[in-house]
N, C-alpha and C positions, 0 to 999 in steps of 0.2 A: 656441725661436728661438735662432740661433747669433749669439751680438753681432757687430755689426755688416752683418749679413746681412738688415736691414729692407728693405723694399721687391724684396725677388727671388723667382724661381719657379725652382724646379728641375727638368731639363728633362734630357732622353737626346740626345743626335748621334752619331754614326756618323763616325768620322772612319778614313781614311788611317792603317795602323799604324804606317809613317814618321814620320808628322807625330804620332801619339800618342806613339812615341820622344823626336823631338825634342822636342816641351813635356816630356817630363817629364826629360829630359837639360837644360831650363834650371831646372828647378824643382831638382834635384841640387846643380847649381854655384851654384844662388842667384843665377839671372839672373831670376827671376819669382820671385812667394812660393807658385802654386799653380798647377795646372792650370785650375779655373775663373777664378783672376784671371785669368793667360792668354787665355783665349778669351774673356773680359767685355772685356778691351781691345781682342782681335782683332774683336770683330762691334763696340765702340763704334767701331773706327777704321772700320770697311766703313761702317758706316753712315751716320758724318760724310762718306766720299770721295763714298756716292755725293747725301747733299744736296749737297755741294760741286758736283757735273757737274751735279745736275737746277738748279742756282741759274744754274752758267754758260752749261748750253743755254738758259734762260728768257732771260736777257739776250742772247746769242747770237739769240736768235728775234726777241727786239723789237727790238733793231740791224739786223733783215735783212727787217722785215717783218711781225713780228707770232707767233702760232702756225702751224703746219701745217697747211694744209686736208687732208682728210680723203686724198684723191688724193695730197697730196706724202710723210704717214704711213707708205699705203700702199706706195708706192714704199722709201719710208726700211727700212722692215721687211723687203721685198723684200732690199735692199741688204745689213741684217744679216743677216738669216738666206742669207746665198750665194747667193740667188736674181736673177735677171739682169730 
């Protein structure tokens, strides 16, 4: 085990050659200390935004009413995915 690397699984992604560039263009300058820390902040941060949105629809929902009935979902889904 590599100290300080308890509790982690090591794991393959596929990323954008651009975006593999640029992480390792901050890793260079010493704007990051690696590539996995890198991306261990980028999916901590995704992950915090999106409890962050599902905290404020929940609240968002009971200010307006409660949850979605199964019908206004539907529609909601509609609505993302472009559908009219």
């Amino acid at each position: 085990m590599v100290l300080g690397m308890a509790d982690t699984q090591k794991v393959t992604v596929t990323l954008p050659i651009d975006q593999v560039a640029a992480i390792r263009d901050l890793v260079r300058d010493g704007s990051t200390a690696s590539v996995s820390g890198f991306v261990t902040a980028a999916v901590a941060l995704a992950l915090e935004d999106r409890l962050a949105f599902e905290e404020l629809l929940d609240e968002g929902l009971q200010k307006t009413g409660g949850p979605m009935t199964p019908q206004e979902q539907r529609w909601a889904d509609q609505i993302i995915r472009g559908g009219t």
